[in-house]
C-alpha positions as CSV (number, residue, x, y, z in Angstrom):
1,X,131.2,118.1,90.7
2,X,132.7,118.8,94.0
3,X,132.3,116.6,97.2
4,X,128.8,118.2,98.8
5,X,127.2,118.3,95.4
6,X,128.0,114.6,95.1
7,X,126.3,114.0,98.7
8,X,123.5,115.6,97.6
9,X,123.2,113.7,94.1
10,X,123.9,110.2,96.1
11,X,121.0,111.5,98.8
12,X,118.3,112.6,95.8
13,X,118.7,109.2,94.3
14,X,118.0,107.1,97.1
15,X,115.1,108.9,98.4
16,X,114.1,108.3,94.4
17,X,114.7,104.7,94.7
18,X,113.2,104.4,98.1
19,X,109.7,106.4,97.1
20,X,109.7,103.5,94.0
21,X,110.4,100.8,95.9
22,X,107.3,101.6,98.3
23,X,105.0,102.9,95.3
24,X,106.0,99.3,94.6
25,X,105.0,97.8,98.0
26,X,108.1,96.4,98.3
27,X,110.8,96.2,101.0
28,X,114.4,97.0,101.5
29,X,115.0,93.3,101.8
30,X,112.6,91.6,99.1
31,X,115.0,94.4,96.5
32,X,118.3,93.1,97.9
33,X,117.1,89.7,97.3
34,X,116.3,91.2,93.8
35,X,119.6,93.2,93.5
36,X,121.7,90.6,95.0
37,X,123.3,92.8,97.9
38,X,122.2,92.6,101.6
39,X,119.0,95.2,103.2
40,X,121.9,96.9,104.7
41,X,123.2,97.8,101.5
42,X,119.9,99.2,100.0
43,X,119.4,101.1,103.1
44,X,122.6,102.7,103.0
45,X,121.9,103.4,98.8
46,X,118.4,104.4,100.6
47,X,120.4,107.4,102.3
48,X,122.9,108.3,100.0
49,X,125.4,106.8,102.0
50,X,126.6,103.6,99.3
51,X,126.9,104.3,95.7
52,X,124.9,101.8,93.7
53,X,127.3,100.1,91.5
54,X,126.6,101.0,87.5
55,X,126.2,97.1,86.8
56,X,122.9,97.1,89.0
57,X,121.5,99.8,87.2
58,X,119.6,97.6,84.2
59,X,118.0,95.4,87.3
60,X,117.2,98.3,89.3
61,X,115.4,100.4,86.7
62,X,113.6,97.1,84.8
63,X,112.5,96.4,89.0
64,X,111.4,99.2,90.0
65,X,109.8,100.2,86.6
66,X,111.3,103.4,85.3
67,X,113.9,104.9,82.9
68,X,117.1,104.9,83.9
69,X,117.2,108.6,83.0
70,X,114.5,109.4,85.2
71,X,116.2,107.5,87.7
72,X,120.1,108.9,87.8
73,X,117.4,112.5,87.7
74,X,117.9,113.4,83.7
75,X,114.1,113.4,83.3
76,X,111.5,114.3,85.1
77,X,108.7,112.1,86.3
78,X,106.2,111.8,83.6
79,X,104.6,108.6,84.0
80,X,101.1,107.6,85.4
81,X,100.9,105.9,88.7
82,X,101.7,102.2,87.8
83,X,100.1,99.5,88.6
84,X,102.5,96.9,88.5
85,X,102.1,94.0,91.0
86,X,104.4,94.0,93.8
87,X,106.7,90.6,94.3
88,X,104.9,90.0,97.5
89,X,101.8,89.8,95.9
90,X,103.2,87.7,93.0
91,X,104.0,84.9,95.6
92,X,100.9,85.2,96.7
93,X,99.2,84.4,93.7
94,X,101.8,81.8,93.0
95,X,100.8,80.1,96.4
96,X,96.8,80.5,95.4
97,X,97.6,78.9,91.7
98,X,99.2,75.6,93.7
99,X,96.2,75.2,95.8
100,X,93.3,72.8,94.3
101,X,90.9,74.7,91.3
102,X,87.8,74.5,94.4
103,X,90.0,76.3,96.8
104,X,91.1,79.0,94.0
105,X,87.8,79.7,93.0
106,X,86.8,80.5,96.9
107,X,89.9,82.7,97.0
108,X,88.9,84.1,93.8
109,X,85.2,84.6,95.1
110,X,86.5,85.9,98.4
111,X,88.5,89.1,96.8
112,X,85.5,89.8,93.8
113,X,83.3,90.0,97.9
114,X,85.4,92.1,99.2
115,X,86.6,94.1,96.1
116,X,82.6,94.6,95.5
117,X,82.5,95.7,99.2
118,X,84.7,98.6,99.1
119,X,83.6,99.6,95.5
120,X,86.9,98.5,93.4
């Protein structure tokens, strides 16, 4: 592969990993917490500046929810949209299970209200 078809590998897969990673609601920072690298780093993987390491792979693909072949671009997407929770949203309901069982059944009743509101 010469040196400009590698650029434009690197550049495919980080717009791939950057599209997951907001289908995911997450940001460059929360996955470099994940990944264990700094939000520069994902941002440069972002642009197809960094390569990402092979060893990161199995945490990037099991994060972010997708076959690694789909990933590295052997496959094509074929999944559904997922509905996987985001890890902000996972503190969230972390921070809502240590509150007292009155206040989580307001919280509870406050999203069925609102979720009944716009019809989801």
């Amino acid at each position: 592969m010469s040196k400009l078809q590698n650029r434009g590998y690197y550049k495919a897969l980080g717009t791939r990993i950057a599209q997951l990673r907001k289908e995911q609601a997450m940001t460059q920072a929360e996955l470099a917490r994940i990944l264990g690298v700094s939000q520069q780093t994902v941002f440069a993987y972002e642009l197809g500046e960094r390569r990402i390491a092979v060893s990161l792979l199995p945490l990037l693909v099991k994060t972010l929810a997708i076959p690694v072949q789909e990933l590295i671009g052997l496959a094509t997407p074929g999944r559904a949209k997922r509905q996987r929770l985001s890890p902000k949203i996972i503190r969230q309901v972390e921070r809502i299970q240590q509150l007292p069982k009155a206040e989580q059944r307001f919280v509870v009743r406050l999203i069925d209200s609102l979720a009944s509101r716009y019809n989801l």
